[in-house]
C-alpha atoms as one frame of an Amber mdcrd trajectory, in Angstrom:
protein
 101.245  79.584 135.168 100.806  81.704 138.358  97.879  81.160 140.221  95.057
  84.316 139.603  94.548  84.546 143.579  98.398  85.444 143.357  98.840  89.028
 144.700 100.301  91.602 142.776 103.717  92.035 142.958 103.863  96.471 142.553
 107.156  97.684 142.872 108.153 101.343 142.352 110.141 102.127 139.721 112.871
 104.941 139.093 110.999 108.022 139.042 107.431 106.344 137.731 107.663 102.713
 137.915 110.484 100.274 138.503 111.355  98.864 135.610 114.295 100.504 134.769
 113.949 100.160 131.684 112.366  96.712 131.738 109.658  95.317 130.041 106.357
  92.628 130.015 106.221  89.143 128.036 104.664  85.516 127.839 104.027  83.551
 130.361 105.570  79.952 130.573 103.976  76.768 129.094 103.439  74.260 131.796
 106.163  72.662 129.789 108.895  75.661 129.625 107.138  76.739 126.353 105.763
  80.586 125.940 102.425  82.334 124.428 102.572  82.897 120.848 100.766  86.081
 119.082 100.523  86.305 114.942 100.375  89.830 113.095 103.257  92.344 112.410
 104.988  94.190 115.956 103.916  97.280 116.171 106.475  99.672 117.371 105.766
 102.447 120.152 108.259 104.935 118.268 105.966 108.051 117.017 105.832 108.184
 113.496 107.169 111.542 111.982 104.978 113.736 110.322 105.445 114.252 106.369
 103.685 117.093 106.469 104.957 120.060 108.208 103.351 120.235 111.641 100.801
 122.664 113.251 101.118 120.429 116.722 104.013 117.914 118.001 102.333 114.789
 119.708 104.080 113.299 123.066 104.341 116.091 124.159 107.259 117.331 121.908
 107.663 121.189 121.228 106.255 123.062 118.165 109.297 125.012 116.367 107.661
 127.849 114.516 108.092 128.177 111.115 110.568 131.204 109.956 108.689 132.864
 107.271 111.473 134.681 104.608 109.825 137.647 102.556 109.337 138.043  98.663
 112.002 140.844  96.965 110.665 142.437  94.156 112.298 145.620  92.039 110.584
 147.389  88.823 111.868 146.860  85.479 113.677 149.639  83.905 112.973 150.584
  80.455 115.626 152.733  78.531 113.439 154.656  75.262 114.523 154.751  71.619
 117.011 157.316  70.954 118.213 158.242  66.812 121.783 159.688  66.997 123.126
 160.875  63.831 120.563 158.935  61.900 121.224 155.743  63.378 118.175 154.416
  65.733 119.218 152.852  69.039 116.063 150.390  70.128 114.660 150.786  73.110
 115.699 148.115  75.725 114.420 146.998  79.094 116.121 145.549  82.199 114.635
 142.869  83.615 113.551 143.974  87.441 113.935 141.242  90.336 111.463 139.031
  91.494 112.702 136.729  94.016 109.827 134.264  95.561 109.780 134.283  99.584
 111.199 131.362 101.353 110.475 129.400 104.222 112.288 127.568 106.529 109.556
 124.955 107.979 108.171 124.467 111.792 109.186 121.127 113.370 108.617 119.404
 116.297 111.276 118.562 119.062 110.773 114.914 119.783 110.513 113.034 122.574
 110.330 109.281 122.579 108.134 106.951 124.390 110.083 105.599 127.617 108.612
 103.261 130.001 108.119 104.021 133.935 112.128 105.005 135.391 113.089 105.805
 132.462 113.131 109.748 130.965 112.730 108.749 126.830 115.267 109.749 123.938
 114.778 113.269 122.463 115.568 115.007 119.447 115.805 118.504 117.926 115.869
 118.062 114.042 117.913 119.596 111.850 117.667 122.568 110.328 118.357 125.002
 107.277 118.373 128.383 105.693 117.942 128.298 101.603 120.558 130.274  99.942
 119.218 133.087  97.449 120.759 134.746  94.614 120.393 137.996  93.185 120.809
 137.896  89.178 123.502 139.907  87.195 122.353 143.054  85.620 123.427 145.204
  83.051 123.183 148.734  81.308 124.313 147.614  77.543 126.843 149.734  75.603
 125.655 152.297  72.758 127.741 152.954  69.517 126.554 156.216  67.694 127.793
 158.422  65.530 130.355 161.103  68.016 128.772 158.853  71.018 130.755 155.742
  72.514 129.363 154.657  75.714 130.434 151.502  77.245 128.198 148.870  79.262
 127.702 149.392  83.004 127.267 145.909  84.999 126.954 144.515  88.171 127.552
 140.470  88.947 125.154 137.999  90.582 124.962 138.535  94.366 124.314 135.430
  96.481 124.083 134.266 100.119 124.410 130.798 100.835 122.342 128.269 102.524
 123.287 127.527 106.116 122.731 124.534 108.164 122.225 123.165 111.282 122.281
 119.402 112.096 120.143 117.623 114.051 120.755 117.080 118.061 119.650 113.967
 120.248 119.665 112.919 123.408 119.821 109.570 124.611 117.043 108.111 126.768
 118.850 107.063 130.678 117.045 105.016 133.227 117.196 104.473 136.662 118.795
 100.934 138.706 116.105  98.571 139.653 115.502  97.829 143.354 115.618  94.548
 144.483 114.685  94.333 147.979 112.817  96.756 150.330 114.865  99.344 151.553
 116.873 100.089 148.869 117.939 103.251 147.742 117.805 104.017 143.753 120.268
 106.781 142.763 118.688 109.515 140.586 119.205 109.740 137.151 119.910 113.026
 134.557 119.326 113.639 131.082 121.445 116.825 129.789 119.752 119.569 128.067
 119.907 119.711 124.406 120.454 122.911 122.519 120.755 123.397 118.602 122.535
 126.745 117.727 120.343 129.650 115.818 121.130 130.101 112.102 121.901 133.275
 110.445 122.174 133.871 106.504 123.705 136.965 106.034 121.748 139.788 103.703
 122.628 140.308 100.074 123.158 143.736  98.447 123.456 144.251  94.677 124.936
 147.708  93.941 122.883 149.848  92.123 123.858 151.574  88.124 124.011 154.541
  86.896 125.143 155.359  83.229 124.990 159.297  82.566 123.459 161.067  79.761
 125.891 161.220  77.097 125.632 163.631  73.977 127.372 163.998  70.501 128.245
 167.430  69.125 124.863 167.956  67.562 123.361 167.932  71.063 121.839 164.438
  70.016 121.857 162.490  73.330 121.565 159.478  75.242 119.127 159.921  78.380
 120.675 158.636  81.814 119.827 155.008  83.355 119.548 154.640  86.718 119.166
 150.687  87.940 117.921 151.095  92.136 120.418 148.727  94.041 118.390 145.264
  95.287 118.766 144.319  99.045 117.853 141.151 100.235 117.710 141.295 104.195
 119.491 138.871 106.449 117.666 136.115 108.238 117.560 134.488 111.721 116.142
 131.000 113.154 116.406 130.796 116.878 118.541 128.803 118.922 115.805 125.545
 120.298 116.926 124.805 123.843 115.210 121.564 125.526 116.043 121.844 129.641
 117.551 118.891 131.439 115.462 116.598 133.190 115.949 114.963 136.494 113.932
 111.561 137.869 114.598 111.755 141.839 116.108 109.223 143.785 113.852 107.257
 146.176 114.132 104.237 149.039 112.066 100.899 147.706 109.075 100.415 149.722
 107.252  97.170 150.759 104.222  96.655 149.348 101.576  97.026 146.646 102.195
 100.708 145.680 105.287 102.720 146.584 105.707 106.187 146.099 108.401 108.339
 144.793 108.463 111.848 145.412 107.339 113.213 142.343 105.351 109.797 140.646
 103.810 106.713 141.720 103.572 103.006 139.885 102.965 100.070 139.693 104.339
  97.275 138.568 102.148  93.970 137.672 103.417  90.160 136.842 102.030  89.343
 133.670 100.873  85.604 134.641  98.644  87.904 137.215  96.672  89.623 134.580
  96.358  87.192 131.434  96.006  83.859 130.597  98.244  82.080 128.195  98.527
  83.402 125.093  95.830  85.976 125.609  95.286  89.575 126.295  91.849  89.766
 127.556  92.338  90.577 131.402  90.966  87.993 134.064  88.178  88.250 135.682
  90.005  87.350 139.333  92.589  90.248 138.461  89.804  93.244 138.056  89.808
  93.602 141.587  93.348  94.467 141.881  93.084  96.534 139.142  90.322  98.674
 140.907  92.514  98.905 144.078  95.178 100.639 141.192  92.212 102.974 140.300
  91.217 104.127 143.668  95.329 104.770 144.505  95.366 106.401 142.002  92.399
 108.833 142.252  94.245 109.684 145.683  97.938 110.019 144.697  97.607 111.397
 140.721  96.438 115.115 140.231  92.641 114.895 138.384  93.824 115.102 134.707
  97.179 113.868 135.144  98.283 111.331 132.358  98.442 107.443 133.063 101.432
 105.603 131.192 100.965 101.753 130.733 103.645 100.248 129.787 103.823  96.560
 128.322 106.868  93.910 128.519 108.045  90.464 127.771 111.011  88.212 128.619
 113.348  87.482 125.830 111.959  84.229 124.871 110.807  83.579 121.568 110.409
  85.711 118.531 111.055  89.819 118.612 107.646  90.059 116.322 105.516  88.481
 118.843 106.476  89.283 121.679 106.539  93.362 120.638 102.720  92.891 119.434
 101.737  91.012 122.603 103.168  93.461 124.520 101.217  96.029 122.991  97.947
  93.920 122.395  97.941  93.311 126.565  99.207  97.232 127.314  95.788  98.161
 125.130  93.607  95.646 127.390  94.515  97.537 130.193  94.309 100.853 128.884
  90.813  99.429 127.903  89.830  98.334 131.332  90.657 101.586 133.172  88.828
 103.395 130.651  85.776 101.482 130.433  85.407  99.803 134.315  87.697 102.382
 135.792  86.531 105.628 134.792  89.870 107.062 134.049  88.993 109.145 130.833
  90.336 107.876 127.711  92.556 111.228 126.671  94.723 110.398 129.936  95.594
 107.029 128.924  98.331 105.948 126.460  99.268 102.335 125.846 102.978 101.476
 124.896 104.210  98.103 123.912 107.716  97.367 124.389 108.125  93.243 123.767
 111.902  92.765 124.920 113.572  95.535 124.855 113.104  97.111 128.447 114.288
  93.915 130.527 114.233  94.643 134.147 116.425  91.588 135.156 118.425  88.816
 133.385 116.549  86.649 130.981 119.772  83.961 131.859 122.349  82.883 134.354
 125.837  84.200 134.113 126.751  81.173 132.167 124.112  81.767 129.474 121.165
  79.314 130.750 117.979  80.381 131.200 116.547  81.825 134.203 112.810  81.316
 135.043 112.612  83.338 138.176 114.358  86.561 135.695 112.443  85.966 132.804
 109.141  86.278 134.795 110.010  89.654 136.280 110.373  90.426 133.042 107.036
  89.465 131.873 104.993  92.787 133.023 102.612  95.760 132.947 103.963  98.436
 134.330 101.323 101.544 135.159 102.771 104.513 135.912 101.823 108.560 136.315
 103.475 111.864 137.984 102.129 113.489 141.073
């Protein structure tokens, strides 16, 4: 175990804290062993709505819904006629009642990335229902000195139309290792999913004409009204590129990028083996971080603290201590640092987000590695 007195070691990340896309851990046994947490990992990914969605948390763009109207035509109702002493019943023709549609709002997604890193995004996929106008028809009458034949119009449809779902991949900047360096900047490409367009529907309208026999004993004309069903748009959903800025590593405790500021803290600093709850030695370091940060972050601005292991041990355990030790601090600067609660989000990454080798290049383990590995990373935008 480090010793408590041990000052931090904060290094700026790519854009908002080093860790290009590193994460915290366990600290060692005295013996090369590592902390061990019980219960389930809990992952950082946001969990999609199964509802449809008035808001998008994260951050992540509301797509409106596209609301697709009702079509409704009358009935048409053809009266009893007697030709030649043969009754012809009355008949009706269905109208058209077609129930409005709606192609649901959605959220464009953007994933939880720790500090260098700009997260994954998504714009889902997307579709138009199809609709279909029924077949309609004027039927036939056979009377004495009267033949008139049916008058019909097919079914009328417009198909569904589709758009699949576009992603982007999260990208992260290098790592420095020394002071002085410079760290390149990074881009993620703007995403764009095309607009959809189902084309309107038109069902021809009927007409059969009054038809009489030679004792003026007639048929009265039908006139069936055409049915339109108008096309429909969904927009194009754009989501600009984004750019994290290259910088020069710094020296010491906090070192600030042009557009963000972080902090990166050892893990053996803050906790004690196999715990989360914060030590009492490393509050004061953590109120230094509060008072840099009331300087350097707008009033408001959001806080990011991120939390990492090495790869040793078991994926479970190491995601849910992670997590468990990102809360504690999320906790402190909420409750001893005054940073509002609303500002502060806690994300647990275990061992995914490894800054530096866990191992040698010939596979053995690597102490010095592992234990920049084992962080909290706290992070926000200027």
């Amino acid at each position: 175990m480090r010793r408590a007195s041990r000052a931090f070691a904060v290094v700026l990340a790519a854009g908002l804290s080093l860790a290009a896309c590193g994460g915290e851990g366990r600290p060692e046994r005295a013996g090369g062993g590592h902390d061990r947490t019980g219960g389930a990992p809990e992952s950082p990914a946001a969990t999609v709505p199964t509802a449809e969605p008035s808001s998008c948390p994260g951050g992540g763009r509301l797509i409106k819904a596209v609301e697709i109207p009702a079509v409704h035509s009358e009935p048409v109702r053809i009266p009893e006629a007697v030709i030649g002493g043969q009754k012809v019943p009355a008949v009706t023709i269905p109208g058209v009642d077609l129930p409005a549609q709606r192609v649901p709002a959605q959220c464009v997604e953007h994933r939880p990335a720790p500090g260098g890193c700009l997260g994954a995004i998504g714009i889902p996929g997307t579709s138009i229902p199809g609709v279909t106008i029924p077949a309609v028809r004027i039927p036939g009458v056979r009377a004495p000195g009267i033949d008139a034949p049916p008058v019909e119009q097919a079914a009328v449809s417009s198909r569904a139309v589709s758009q699949q779902a576009v992603t982007g991949a999260e990208v992260c900047q290098g790592k420095p290792s020394k002071e002085g360096e410079y760290v390149s900047s990074v881009y993620r490409a703007s995403l764009y999913r095309a607009g959809l367009y189902r084309a309107s529907a038109y069902r021809s309208s009927l007409y059969r004409p009054r038809t009489c026999n030679d004792n003026n004993e007639c048929l009265p004309q039908v006139s069936v009204p055409g049915v339109s069903v108008p096309g429909v748009s969904v927009p194009g959903v754009s989501v600009p590129g984004a750019t994290l800025k290259s910088y020069v590593a710094g020296p010491g405790q906090v070192i600030k990028g042009e557009d963000s500021i972080a902090y990166n803290i050892e893990a053996d600093v803050l906790f004690d083996f196999g715990a989360a709850e914060i030590k009492p030695a490393a509050a004061a370091e953590l109120k230094k971080i509060v008072e840099s940060l009331g300087r350097e972050v707008p009033a408001g601005a959001a806080v990011q603290v991120d939390g990492h292991t090495d790869g040793k041990g078991d994926t479970a355990s190491n995601q849910a201590l992670s997590l468990r030790r990102a809360q504690a601090i999320v906790d402190w600067l909420a409750t001893e640092g005054g940073i509002a609660r609303s500002r502060l989000r806690a994300t647990g990454y275990g061992e995914t987000k490894p800054a530096y080798p866990n191992t040698e290049p010939d596979g053995s383990d690597d102490p010095e590695g592992r234990a920049k590995n084992r962080r909290v990373v706290i992070s926000a935008a200027r």
